[in-house]
MIKOL-158902 format. One record per residue (C-alpha): y, x, z; residue in three letters. Coordinates in pm, 1 decimal. Each point is the difference from the previous one (the first is absolute). Example, Ala and Ser with C-alpha at 12.3 -4.5 7.8 and 13.67 -1.06 7.14 Angstrom:
// MIKOL-158902
<pt><north>-450.0</north><east>1230.0</east><up>780.0</up><rest>ALA</rest></pt>
<pt><north>344.0</north><east>137.0</east><up>-66.0</up><rest>SER</rest></pt>
This chain:
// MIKOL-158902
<pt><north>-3116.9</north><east>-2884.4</east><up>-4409.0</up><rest>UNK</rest></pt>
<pt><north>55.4</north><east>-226.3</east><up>-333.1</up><rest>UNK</rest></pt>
<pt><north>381.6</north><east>-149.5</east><up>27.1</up><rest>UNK</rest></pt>
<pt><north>-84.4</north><east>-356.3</east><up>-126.4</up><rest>UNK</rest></pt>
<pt><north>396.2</north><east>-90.7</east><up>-4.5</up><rest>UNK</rest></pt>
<pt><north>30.3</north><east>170.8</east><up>-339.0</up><rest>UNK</rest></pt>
<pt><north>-355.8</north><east>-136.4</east><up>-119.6</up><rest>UNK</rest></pt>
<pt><north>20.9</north><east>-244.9</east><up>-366.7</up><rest>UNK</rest></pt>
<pt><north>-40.9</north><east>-373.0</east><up>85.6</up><rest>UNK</rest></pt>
<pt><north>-380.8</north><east>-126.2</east><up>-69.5</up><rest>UNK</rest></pt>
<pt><north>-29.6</north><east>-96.9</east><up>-314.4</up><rest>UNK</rest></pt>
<pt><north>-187.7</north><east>-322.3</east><up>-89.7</up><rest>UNK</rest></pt>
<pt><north>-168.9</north><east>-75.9</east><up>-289.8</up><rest>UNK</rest></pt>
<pt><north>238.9</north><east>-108.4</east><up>-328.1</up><rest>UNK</rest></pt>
<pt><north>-91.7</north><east>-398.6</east><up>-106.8</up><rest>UNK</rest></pt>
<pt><north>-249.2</north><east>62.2</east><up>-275.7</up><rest>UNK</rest></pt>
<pt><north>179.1</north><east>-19.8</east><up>-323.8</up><rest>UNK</rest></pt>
<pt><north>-116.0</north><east>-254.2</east><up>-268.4</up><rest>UNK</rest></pt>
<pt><north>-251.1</north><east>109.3</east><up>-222.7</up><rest>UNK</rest></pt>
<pt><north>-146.0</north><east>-158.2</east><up>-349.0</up><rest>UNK</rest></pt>
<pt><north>-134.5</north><east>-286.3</east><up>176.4</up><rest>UNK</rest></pt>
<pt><north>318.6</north><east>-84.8</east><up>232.8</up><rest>UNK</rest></pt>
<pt><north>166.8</north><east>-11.4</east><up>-357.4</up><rest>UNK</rest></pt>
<pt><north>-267.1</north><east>-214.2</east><up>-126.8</up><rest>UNK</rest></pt>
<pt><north>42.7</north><east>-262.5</east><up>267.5</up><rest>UNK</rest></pt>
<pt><north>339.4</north><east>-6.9</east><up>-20.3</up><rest>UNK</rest></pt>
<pt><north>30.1</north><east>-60.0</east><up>-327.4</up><rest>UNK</rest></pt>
<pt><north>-292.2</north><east>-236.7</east><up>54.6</up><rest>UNK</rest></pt>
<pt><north>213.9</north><east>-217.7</east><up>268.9</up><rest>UNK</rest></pt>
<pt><north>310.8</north><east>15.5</east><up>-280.9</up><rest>UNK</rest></pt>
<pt><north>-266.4</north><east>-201.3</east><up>-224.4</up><rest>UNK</rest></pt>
<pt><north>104.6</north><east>-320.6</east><up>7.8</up><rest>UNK</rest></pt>
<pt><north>-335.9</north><east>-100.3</east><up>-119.0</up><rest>UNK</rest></pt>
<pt><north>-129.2</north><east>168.2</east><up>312.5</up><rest>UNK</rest></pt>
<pt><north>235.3</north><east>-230.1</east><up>186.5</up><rest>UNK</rest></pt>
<pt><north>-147.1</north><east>-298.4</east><up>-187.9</up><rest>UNK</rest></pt>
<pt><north>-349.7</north><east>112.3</east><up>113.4</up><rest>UNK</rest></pt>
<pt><north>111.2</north><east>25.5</east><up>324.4</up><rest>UNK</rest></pt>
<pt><north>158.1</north><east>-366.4</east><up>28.7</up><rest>UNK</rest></pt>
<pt><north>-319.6</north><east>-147.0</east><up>-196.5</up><rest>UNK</rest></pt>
<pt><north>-251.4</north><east>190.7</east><up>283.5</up><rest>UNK</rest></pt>
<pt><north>191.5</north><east>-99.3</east><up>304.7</up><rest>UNK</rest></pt>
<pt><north>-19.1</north><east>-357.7</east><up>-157.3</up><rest>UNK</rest></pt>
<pt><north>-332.0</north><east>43.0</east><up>-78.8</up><rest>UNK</rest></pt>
<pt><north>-93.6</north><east>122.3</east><up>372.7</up><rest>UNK</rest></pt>
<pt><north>169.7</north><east>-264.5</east><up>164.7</up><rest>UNK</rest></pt>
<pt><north>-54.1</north><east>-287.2</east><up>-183.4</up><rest>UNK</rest></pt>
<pt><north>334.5</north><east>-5.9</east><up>-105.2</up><rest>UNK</rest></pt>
<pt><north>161.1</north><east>-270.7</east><up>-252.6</up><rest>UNK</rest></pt>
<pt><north>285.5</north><east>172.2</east><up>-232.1</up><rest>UNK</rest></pt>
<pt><north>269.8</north><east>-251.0</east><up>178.9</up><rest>UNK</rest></pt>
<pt><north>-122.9</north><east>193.8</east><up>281.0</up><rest>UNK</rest></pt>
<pt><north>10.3</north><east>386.7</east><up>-126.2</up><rest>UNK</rest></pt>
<pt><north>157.4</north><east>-14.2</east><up>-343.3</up><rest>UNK</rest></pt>
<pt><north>-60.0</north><east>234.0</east><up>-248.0</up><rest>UNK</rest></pt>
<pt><north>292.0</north><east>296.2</east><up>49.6</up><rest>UNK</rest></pt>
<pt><north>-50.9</north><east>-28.0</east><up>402.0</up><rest>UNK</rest></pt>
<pt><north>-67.6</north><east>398.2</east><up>-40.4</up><rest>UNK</rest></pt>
<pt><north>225.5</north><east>292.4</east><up>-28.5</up><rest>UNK</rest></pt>
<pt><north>-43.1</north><east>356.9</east><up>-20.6</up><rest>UNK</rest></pt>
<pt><north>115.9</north><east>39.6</east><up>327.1</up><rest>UNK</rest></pt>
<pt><north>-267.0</north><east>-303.7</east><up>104.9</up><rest>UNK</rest></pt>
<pt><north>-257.5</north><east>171.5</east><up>-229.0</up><rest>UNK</rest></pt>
<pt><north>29.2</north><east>367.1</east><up>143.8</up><rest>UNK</rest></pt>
<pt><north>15.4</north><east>-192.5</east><up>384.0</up><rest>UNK</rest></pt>
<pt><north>-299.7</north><east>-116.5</east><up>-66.4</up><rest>UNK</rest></pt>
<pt><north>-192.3</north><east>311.0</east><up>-180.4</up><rest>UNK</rest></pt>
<pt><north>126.2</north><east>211.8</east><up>266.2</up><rest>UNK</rest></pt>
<pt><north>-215.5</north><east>-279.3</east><up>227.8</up><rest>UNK</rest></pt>
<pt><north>-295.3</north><east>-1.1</east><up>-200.5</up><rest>UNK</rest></pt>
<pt><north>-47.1</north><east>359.1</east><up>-31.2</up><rest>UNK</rest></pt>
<pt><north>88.3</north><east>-8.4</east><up>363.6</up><rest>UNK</rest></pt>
<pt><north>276.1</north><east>289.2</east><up>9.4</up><rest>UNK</rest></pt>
<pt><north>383.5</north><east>46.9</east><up>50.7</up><rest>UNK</rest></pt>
<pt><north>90.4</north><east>127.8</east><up>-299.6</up><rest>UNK</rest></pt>
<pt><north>-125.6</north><east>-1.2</east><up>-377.6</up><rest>UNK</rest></pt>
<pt><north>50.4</north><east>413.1</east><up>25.4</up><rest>UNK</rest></pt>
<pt><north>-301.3</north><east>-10.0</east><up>241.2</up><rest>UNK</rest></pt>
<pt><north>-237.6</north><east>-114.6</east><up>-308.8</up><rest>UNK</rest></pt>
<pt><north>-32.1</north><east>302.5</east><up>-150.6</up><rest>UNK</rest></pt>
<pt><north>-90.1</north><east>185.9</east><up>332.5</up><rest>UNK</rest></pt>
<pt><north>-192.0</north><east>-288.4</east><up>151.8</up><rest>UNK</rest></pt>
<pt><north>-361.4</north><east>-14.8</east><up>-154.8</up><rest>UNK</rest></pt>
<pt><north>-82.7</north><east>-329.2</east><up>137.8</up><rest>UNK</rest></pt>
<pt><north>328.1</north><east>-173.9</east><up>-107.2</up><rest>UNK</rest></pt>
<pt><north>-12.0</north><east>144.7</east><up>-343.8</up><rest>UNK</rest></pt>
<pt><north>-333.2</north><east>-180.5</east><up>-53.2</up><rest>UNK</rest></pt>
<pt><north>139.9</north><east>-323.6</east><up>107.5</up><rest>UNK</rest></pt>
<pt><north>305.6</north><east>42.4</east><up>-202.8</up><rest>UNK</rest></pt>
<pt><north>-236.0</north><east>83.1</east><up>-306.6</up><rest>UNK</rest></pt>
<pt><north>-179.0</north><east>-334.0</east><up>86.5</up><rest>UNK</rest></pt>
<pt><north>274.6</north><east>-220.1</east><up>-6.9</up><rest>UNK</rest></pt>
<pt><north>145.5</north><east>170.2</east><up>-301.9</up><rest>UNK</rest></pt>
<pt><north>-326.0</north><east>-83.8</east><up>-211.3</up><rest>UNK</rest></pt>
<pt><north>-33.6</north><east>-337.8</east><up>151.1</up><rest>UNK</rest></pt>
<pt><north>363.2</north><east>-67.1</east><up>-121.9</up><rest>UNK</rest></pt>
<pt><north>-81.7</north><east>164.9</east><up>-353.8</up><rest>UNK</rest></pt>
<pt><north>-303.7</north><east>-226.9</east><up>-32.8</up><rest>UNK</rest></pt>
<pt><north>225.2</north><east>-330.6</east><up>99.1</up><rest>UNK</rest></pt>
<pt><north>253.0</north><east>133.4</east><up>-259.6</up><rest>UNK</rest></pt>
<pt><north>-250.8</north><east>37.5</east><up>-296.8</up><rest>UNK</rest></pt>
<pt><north>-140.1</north><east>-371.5</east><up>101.2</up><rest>UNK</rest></pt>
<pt><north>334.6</north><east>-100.8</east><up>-11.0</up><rest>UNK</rest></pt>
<pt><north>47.5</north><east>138.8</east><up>-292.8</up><rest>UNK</rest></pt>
<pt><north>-332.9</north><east>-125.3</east><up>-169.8</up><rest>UNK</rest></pt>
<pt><north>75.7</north><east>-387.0</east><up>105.9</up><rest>UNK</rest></pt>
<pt><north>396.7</north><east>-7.9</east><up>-128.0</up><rest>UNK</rest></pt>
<pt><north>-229.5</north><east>131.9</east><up>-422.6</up><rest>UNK</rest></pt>
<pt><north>-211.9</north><east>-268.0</east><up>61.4</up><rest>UNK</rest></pt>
């Protein structure tokens, strides 16, 4: 007969630990051009004037609130263990890039 008094607790799985890309988004949603982005989409997607949503609306905790929603997890840690999240996080990250070099290109002009 197995005495189960003595027997170790159950163990359940550690949180998964941040990776290269949980370090990439955060440092992403410390980017306070990111945060920009973020205040010109939301304006953008809502028809929003800038009296309405003014430019400095995001912060990094507002900018990793909504990542986390977008890539549809609980944690930034989960993008380097969730496939499907890491591809969404990619494809904001290259959408913001591309903003950020127009940006760019239109303050030279």
């Amino acid at each position: 007969m197995i005495d189960n008094k003595h027997a170790p607790p159950a163990r359940t799985a550690p949180p998964p630990k941040g990776g290269a890309y949980a370090r990439q988004a955060a440092m992403l949603c410390q980017d306070s051009a990111f945060q920009l982005y973020l205040d010109r989409r939301r304006r953008f997607k809502h028809q929003l004037t800038v009296e309405q949503l003014a430019d400095g609306t995001h912060n990094a905790e507002d900018a990793r609130d909504w990542l986390v929603r977008a890539c549809k997890i609980t944690s930034r840690a989960e993008l380097d263990s969730n496939q499907a999240a890491c591809q969404t996080f990619r494809m904001i990250r290259n959408r913001f890039n591309r903003w950020r070099a127009k940006q760019k290109g239109d303050k030279s002009q």
